[in-house]
PDB file of N, CA, C and O in Angstrom:
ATOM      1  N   UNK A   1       0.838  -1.181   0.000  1.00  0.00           N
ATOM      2  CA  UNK A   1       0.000   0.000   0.000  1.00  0.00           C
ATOM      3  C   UNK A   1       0.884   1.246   0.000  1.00  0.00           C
ATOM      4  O   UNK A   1       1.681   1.553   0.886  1.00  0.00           O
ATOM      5  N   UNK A   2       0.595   1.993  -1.254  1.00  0.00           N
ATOM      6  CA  UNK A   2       1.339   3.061  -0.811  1.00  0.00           C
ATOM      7  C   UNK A   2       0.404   4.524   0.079  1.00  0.00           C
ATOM      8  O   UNK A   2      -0.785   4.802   0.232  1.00  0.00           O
ATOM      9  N   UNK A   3       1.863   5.231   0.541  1.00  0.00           N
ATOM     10  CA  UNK A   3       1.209   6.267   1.339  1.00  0.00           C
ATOM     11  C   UNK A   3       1.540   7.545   0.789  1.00  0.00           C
ATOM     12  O   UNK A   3       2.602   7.939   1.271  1.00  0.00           O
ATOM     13  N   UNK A   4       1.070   8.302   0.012  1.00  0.00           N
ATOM     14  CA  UNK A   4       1.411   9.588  -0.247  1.00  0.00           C
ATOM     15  C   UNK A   4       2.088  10.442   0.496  1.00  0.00           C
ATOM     16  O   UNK A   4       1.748  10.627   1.665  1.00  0.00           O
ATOM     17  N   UNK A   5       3.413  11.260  -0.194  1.00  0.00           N
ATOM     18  CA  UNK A   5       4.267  11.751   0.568  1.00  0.00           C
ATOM     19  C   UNK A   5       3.801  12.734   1.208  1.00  0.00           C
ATOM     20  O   UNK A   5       4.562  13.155   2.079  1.00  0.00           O
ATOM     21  N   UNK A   6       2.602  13.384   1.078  1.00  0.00           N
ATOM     22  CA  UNK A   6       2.129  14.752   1.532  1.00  0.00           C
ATOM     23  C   UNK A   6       1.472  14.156   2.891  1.00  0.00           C
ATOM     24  O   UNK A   6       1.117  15.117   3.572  1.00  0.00           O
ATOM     25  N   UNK A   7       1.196  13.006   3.498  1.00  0.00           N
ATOM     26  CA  UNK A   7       0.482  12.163   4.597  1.00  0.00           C
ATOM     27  C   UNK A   7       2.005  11.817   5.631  1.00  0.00           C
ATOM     28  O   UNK A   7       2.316  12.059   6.797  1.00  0.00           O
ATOM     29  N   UNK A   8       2.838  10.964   4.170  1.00  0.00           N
ATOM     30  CA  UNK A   8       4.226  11.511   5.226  1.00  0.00           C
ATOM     31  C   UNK A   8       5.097  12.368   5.515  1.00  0.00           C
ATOM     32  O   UNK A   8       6.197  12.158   6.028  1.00  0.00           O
ATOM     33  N   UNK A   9       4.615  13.411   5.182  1.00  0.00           N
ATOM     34  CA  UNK A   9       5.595  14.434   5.518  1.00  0.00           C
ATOM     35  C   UNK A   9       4.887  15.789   6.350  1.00  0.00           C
ATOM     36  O   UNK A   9       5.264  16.930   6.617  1.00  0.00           O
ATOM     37  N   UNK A  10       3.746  15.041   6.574  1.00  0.00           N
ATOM     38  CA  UNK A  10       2.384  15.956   7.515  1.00  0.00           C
ATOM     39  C   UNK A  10       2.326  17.158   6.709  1.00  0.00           C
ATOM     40  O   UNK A  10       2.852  18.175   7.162  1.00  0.00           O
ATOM     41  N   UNK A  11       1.738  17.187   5.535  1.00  0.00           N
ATOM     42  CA  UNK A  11       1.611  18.327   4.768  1.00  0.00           C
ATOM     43  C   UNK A  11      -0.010  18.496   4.411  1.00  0.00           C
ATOM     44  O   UNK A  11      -0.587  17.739   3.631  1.00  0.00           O
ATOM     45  N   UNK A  12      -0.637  19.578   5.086  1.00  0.00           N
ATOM     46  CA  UNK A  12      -1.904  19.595   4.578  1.00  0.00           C
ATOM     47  C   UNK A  12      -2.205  19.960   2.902  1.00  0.00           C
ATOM     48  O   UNK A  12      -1.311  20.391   2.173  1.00  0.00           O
ATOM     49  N   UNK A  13      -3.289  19.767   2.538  1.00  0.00           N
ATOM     50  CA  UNK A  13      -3.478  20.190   1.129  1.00  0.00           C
ATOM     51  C   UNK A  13      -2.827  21.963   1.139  1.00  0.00           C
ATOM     52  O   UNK A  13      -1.695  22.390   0.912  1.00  0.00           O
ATOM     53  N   UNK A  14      -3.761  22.478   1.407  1.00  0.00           N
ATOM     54  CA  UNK A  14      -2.785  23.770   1.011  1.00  0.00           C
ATOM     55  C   UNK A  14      -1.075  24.164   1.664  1.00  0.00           C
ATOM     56  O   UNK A  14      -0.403  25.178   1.858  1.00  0.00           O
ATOM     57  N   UNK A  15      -0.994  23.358   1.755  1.00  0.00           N
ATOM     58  CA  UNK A  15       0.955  23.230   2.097  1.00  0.00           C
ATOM     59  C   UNK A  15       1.164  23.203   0.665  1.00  0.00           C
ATOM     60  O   UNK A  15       1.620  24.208   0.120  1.00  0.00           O
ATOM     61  N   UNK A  16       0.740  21.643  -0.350  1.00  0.00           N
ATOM     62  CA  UNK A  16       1.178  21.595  -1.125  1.00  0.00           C
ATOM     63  C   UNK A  16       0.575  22.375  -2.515  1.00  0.00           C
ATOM     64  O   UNK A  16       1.131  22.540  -3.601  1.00  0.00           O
ATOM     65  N   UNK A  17      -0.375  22.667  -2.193  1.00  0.00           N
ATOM     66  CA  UNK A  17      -0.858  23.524  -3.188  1.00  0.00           C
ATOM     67  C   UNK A  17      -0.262  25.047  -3.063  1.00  0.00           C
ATOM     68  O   UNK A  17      -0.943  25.674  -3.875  1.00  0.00           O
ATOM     69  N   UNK A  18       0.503  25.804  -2.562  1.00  0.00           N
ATOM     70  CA  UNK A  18       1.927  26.939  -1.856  1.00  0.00           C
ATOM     71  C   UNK A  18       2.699  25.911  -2.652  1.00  0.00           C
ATOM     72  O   UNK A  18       2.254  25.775  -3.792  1.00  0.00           O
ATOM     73  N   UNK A  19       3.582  25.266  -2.398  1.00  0.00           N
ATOM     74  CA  UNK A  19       4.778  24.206  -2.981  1.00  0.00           C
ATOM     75  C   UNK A  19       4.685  24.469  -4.647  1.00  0.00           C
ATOM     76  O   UNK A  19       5.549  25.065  -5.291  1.00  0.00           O
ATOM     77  N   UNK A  20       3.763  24.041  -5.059  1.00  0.00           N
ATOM     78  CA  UNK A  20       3.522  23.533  -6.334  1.00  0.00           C
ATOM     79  C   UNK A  20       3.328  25.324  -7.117  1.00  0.00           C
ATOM     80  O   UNK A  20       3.538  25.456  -8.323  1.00  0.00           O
ATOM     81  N   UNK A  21       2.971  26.394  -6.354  1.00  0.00           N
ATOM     82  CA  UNK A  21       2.880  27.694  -6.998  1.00  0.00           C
ATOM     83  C   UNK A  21       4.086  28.207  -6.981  1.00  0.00           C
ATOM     84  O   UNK A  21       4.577  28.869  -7.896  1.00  0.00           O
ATOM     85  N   UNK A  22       4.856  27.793  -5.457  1.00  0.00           N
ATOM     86  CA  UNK A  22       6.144  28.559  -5.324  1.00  0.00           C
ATOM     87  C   UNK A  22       7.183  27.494  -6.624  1.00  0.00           C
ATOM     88  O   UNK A  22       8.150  28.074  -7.117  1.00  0.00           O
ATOM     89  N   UNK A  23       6.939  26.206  -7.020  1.00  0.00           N
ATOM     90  CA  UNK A  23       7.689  25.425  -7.806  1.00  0.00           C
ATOM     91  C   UNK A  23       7.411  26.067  -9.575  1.00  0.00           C
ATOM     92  O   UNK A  23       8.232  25.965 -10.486  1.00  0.00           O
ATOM     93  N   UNK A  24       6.341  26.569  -9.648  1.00  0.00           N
ATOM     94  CA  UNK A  24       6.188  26.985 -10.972  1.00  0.00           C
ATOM     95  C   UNK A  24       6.301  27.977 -11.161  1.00  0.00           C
ATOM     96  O   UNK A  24       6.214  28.391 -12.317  1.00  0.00           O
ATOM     97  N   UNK A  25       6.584  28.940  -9.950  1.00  0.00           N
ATOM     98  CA  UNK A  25       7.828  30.301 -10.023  1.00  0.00           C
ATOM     99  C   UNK A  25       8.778  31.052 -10.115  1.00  0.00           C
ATOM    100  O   UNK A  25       8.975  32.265 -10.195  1.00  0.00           O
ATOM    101  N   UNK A  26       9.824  29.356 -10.072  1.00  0.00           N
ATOM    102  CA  UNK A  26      11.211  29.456 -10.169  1.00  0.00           C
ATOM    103  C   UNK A  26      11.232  29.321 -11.682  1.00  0.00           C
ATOM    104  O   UNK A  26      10.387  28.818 -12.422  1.00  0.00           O
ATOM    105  N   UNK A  27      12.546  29.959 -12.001  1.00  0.00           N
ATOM    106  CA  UNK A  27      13.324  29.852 -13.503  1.00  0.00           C
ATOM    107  C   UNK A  27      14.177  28.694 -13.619  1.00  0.00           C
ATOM    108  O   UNK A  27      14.133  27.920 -12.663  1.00  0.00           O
ATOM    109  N   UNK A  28      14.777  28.466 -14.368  1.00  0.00           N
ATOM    110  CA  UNK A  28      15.788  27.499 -14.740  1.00  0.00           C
ATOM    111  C   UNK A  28      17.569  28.118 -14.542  1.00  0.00           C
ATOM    112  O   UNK A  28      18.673  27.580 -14.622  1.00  0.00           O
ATOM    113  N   UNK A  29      17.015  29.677 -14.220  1.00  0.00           N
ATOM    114  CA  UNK A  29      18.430  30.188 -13.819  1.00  0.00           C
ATOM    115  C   UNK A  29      18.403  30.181 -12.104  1.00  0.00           C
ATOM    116  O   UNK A  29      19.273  30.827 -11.518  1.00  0.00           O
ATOM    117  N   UNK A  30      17.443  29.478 -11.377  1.00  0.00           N
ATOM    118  CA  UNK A  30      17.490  29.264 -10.027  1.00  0.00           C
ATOM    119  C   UNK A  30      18.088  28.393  -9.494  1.00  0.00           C
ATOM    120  O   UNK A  30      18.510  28.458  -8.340  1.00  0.00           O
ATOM    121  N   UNK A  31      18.219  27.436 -10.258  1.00  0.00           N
ATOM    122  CA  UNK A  31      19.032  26.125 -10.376  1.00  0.00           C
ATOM    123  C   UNK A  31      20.486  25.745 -10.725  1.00  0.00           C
ATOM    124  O   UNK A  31      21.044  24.651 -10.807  1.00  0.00           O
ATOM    125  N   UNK A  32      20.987  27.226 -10.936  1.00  0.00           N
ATOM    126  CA  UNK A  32      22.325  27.394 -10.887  1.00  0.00           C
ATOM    127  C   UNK A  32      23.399  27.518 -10.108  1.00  0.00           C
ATOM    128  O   UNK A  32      23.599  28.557  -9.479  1.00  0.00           O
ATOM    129  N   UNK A  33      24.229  26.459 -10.053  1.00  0.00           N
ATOM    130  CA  UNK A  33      25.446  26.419  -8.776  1.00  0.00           C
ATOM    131  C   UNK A  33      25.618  28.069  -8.209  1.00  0.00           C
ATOM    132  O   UNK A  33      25.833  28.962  -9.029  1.00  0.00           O
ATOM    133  N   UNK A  34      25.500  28.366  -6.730  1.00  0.00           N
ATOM    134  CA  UNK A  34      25.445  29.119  -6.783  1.00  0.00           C
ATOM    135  C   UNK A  34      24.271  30.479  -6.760  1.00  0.00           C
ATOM    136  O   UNK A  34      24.332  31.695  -6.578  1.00  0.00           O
ATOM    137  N   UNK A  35      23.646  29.881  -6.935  1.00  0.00           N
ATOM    138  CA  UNK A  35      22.350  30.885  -7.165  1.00  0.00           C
ATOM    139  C   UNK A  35      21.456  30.253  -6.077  1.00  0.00           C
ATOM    140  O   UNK A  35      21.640  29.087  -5.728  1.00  0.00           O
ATOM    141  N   UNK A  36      20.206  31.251  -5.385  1.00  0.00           N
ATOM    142  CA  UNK A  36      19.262  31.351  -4.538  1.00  0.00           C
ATOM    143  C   UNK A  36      18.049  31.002  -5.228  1.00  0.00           C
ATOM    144  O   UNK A  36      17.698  31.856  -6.042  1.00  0.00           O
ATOM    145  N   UNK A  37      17.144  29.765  -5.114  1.00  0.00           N
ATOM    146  CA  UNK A  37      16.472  29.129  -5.581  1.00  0.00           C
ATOM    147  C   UNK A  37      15.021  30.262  -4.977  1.00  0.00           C
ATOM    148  O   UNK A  37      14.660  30.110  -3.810  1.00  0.00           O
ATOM    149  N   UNK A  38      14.338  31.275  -5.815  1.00  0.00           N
ATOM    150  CA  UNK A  38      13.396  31.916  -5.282  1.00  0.00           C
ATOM    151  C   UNK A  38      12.668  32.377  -5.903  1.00  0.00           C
ATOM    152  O   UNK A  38      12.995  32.387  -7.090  1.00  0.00           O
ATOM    153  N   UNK A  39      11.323  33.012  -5.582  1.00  0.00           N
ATOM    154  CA  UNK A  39      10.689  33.425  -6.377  1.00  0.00           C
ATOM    155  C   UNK A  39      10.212  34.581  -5.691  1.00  0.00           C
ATOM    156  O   UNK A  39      10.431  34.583  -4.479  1.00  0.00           O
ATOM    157  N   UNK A  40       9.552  35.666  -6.219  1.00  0.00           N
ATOM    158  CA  UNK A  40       8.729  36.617  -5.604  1.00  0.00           C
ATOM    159  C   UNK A  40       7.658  37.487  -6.440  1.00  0.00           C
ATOM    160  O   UNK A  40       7.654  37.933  -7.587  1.00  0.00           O
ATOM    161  N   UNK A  41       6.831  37.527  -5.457  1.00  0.00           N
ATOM    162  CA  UNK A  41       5.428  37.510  -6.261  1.00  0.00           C
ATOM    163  C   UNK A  41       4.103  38.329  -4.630  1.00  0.00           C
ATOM    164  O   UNK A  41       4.403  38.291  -3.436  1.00  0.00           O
ATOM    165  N   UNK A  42       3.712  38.510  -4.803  1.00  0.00           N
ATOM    166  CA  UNK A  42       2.662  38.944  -3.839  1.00  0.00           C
ATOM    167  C   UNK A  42       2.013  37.635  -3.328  1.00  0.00           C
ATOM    168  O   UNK A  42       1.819  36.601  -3.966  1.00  0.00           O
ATOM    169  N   UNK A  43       1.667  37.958  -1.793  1.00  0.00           N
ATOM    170  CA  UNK A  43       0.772  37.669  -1.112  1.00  0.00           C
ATOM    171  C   UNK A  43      -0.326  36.969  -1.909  1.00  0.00           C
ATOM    172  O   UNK A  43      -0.363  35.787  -2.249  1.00  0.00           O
ATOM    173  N   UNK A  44      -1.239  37.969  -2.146  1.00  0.00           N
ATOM    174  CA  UNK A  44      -2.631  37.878  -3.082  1.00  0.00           C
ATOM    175  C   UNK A  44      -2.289  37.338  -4.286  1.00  0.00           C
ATOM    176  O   UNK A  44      -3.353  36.903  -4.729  1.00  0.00           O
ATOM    177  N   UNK A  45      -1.476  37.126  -5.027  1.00  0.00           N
ATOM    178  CA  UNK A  45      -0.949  36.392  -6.281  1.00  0.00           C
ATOM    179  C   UNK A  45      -1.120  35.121  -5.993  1.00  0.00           C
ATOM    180  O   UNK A  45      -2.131  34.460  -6.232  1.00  0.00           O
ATOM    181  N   UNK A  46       0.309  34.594  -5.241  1.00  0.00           N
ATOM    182  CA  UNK A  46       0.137  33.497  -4.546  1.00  0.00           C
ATOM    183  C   UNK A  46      -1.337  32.670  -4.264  1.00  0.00           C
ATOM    184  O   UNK A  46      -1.881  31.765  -4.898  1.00  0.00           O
ATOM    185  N   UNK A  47      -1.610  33.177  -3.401  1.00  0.00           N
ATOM    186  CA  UNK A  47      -3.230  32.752  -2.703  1.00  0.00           C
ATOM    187  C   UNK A  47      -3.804  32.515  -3.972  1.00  0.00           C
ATOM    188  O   UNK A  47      -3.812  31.329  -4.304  1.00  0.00           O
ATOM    189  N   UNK A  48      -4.233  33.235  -4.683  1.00  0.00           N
ATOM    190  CA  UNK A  48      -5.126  33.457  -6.371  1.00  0.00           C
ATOM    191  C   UNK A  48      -4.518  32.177  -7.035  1.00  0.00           C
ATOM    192  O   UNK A  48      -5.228  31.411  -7.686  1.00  0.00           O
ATOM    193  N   UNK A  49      -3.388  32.004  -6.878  1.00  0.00           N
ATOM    194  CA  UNK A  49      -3.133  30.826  -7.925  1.00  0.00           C
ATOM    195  C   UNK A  49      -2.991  29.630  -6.981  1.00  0.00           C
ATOM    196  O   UNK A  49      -2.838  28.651  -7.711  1.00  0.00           O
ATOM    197  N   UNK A  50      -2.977  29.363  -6.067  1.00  0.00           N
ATOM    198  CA  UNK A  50      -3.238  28.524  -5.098  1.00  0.00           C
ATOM    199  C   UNK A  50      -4.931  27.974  -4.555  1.00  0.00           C
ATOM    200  O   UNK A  50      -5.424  27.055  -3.902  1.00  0.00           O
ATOM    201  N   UNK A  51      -5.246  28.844  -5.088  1.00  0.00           N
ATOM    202  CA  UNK A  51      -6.391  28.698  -4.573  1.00  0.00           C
ATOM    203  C   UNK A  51      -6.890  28.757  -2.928  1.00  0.00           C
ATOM    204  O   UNK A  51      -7.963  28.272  -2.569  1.00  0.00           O
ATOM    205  N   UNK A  52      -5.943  29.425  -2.004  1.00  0.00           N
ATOM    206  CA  UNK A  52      -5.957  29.668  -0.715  1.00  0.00           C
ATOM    207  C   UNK A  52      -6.497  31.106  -0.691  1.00  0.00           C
ATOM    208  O   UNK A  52      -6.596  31.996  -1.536  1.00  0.00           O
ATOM    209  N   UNK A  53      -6.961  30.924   1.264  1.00  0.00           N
ATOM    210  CA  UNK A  53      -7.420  32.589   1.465  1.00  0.00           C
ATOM    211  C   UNK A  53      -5.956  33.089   1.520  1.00  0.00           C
ATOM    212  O   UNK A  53      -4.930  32.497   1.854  1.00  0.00           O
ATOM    213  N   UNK A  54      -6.103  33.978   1.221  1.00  0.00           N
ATOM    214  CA  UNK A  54      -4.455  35.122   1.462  1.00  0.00           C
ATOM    215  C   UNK A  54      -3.951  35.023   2.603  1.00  0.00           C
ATOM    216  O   UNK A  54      -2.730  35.066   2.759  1.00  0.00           O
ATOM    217  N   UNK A  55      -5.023  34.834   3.862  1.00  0.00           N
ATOM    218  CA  UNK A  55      -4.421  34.937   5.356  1.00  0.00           C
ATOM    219  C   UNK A  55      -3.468  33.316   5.469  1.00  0.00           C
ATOM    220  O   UNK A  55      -2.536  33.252   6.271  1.00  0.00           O
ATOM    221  N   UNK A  56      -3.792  32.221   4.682  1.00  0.00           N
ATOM    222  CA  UNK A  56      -3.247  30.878   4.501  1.00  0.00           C
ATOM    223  C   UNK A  56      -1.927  31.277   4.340  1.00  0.00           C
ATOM    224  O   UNK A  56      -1.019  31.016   5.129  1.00  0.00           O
ATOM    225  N   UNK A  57      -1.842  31.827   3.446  1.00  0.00           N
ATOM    226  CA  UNK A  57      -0.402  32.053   2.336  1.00  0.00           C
ATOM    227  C   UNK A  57       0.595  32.935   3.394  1.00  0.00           C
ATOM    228  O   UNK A  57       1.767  32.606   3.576  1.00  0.00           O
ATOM    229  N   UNK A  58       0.080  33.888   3.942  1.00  0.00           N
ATOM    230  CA  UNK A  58       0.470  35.065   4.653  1.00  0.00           C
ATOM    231  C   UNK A  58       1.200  34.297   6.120  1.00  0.00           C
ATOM    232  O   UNK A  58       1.672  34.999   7.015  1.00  0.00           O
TER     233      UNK A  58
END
């Protein structure tokens, strides 16, 4: 039986639904030896494409 990693790693749904917005925010130049893997974007952005209330994200 498998167990989904988001069950083992105590991640509620909107943990990974944040994860998966902050993952499709990064560039391919984030991933460079050397470089700060980040993104930045608003509050209310975030949330909107997450589908969370803003106070979640915040």
């Amino acid at each position: 039986m498998k167990t989904p990693a988001r069950r083992q790693l105590g991640l509620c749904k909107g943990a990974i639904a944040y994860l998966k917005v902050a993952i499709s925010n990064t560039m391919g130049e984030d991933f460079v030896a050397g470089r700060i893997c980040s993104f930045w974007t608003s509050v209310t952005k975030i949330a909107a494409q997450a589908g969370l209330d803003r106070r979640q994200v915040a």
